[in-house]
N, C-alpha and C positions, 0 to 999 in steps of 0.2 A: 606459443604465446599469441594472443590475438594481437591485430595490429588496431588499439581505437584512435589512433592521429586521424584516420579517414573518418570517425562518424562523430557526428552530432553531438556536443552536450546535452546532457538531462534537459537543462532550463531551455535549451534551444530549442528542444524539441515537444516542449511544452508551449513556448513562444511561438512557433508552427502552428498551433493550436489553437492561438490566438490568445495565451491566458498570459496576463501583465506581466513582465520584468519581476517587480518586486511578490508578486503570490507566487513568479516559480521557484523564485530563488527559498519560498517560505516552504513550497512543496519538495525541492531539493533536500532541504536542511531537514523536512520531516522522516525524509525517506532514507538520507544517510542515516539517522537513529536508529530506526526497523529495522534498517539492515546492518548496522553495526550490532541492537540487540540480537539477532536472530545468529551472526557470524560467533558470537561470545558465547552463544549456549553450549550445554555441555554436551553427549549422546542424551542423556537421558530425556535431561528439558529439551531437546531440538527432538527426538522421539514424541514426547507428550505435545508438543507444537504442532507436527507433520499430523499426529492425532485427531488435534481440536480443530485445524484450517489448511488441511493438506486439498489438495485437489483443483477444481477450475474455479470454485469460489472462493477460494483461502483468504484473499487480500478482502473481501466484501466483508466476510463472515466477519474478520479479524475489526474490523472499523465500525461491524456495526455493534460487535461483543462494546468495543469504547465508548462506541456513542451512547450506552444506555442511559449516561445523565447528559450527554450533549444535543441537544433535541434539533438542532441546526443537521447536523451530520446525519441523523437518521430522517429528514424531509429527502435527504438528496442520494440518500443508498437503501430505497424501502426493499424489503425484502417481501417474499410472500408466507403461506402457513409452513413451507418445507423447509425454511428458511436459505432458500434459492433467490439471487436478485430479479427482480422484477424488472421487466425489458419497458 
């Protein structure tokens, strides 16, 4: 079993980062959902998942598949024609 008493919480380690108290607590709370949805899936939806966002971009692909009516999220994750993030 890993021991995490020695590291950092999530928000801490966003706070690190310098990003406010309350946006990490808000980025926290986004990301325990993701990842409670993705823990709930079944083989088959965590197969068609690993499918559509598996790989080093998964989490980009995944936020900008969301963003398509949030137009805020897509200035700050552009992607290019391969649909790769742009550095």
């Amino acid at each position: 079993m890993i021991d995490r008493t020695e590291r950092p919480s999530f928000v801490k380690k966003l706070q690190a980062h310098g990003i406010a108290s309350t946006r990490a607590e808000k980025l926290r709370y986004g990301v325990e959902v993701i990842h409670a949805a993705l823990c709930n899936m079944d083989s088959h939806n965590r197969k068609m998942f690993d499918k559509a966002y598996g790989g080093d971009q998964g989490i980009y692909k995944l936020l900008w598949d969301f963003s398509e009516h949030e137009v805020g999220l897509r200035d700050i994750l552009p992607l290019d024609e391969d649909g790769e993030v742009q550095d």
